[in-house]
C-alpha positions as CSV (number, residue, x, y, z in Angstrom):
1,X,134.4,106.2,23.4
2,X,132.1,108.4,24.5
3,X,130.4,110.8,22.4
4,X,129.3,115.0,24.2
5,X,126.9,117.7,22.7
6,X,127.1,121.0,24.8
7,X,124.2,123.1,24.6
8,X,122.4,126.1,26.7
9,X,125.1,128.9,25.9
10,X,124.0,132.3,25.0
11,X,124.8,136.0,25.4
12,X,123.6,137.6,28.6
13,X,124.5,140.9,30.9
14,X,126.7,140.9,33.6
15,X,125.1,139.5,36.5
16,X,122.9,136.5,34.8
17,X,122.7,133.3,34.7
18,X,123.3,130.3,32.4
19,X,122.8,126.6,32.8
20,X,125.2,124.6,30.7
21,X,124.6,121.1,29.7
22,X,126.2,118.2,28.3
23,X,124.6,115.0,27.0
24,X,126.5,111.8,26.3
25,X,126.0,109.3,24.3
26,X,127.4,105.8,23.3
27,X,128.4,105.2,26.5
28,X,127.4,105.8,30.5
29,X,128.4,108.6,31.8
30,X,128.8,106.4,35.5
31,X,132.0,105.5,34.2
32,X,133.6,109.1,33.7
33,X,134.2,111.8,36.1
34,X,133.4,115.0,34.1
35,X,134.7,118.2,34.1
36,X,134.2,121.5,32.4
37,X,136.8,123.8,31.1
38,X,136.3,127.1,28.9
39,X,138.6,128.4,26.5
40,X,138.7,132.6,25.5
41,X,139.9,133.6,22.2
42,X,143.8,134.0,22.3
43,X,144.1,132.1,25.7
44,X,144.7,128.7,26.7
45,X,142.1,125.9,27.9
46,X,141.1,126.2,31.5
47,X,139.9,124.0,33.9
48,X,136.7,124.9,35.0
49,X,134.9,122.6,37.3
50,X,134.7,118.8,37.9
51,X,132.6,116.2,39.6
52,X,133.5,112.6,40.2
53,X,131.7,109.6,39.2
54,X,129.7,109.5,42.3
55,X,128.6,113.2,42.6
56,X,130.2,113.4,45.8
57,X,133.8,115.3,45.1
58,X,133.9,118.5,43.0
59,X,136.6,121.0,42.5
60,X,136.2,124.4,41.1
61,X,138.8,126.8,39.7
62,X,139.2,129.7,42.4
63,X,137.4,132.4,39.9
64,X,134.3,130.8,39.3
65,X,133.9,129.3,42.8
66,X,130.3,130.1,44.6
67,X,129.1,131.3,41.5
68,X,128.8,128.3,39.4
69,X,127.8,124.5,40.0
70,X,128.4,121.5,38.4
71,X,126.0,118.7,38.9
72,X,125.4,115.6,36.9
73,X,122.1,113.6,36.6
74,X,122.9,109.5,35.8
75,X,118.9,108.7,34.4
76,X,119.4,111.8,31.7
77,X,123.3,110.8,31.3
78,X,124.1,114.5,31.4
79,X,126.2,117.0,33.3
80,X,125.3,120.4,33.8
81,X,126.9,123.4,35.0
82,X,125.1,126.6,36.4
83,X,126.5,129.7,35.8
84,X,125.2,132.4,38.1
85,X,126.5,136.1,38.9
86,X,128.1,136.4,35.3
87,X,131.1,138.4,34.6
88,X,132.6,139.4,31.1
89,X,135.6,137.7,31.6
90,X,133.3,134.2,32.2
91,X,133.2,134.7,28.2
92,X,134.3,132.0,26.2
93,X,133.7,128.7,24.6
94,X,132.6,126.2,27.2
95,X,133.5,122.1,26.6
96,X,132.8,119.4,28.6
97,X,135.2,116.5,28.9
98,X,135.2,112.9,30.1
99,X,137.7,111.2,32.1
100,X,137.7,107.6,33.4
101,X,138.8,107.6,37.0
102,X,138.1,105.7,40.4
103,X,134.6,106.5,42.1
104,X,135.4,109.3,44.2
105,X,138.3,110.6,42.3
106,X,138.5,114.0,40.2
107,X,141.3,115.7,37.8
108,X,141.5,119.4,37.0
109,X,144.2,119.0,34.1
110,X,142.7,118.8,30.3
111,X,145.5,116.9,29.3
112,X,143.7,114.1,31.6
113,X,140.4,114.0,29.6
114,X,140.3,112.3,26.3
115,X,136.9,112.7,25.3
116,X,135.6,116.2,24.6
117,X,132.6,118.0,23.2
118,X,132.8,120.6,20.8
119,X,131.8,123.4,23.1
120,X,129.2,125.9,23.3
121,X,129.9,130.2,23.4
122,X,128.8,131.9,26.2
123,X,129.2,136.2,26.0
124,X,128.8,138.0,28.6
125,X,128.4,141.2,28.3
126,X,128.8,144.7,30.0
C-alpha cells in the first residue's frame, strides 16, 4: 500500500494560481497511474485529472481543462497539479489517489483508486 500527503493548498483570488502536490511513500509511485479529484462541501467526489504511469496519457474533467496540469516527477515520487486561472467554484478539498494500471492506461472513476490522501483545501475567492 501506498501511503499520500497533499500539500500546497491555500486561499487565493479569482484568477491565481496554485501548485498542488502529492508525495508518496512506502511504495513507487511508477507502479500507479495517479489522479486527482476534489470534493466541495455538500457535493460528491469529482474526478479531476489523471496521468498514467508513463506520463504520457492524461485526461482532464471538461471544467478545469487548459487551466490546470497534472505532471508527475518519478526521482521525487510525487505528482503535482497546477492550478492556474482560478475560479470560486475550483474550491474544495483536493485528494490525490493511486491506481495500479497498465503503462499507458488512465481511469477517471474514484471508485477505481484504492489509495488516497487526505486532501488539502483550496478557496478561492471572489
Amino acid at each position: 500500500q501506498v501511503q499520500l500527503v497533499e500539500s500546497g493548498g491555500g486561499s487565493v483570488q479569482t484568477g491565481g494560481s496554485l501548485r498542488l502536490s502529492c508525495a508518496a511513500s512506502g511504495r513507487p509511485l511508477s507502479t500507479y497511474a495517479m489522479g486527482w479529484f476534489r470534493q466541495a462541501p455538500g457535493k460528491d467526489r469529482d474526478f479531476v485529472a489523471v496521468i498514467s504511469r508513463s506520463g504520457s496519457t492524461t485526461r482532464y474533467a471538461d471544467p478545469v481543462k487548459g487551466r490546470f496540469t497534472i505532471s508527475r516527477d518519478s526521482a521525487k515520487n510525487s505528482v503535482y497539479l497546477q492550478m492556474n486561472s482560478l475560479k470560486p467554484e475550483d474550491t474544495a478539498v483536493y485528494y490525490c489517489a493511486a491506481s495500479i494500471r497498465a503503462y499507458n492506461n488512465v481511469v477517471v472513476s474514484s471508485a477505481d483508486y484504492p489509495d488516497w490522501g487526505r486532501g488539502t483545501q483550496v478557496t478561492v475567492s471572489s
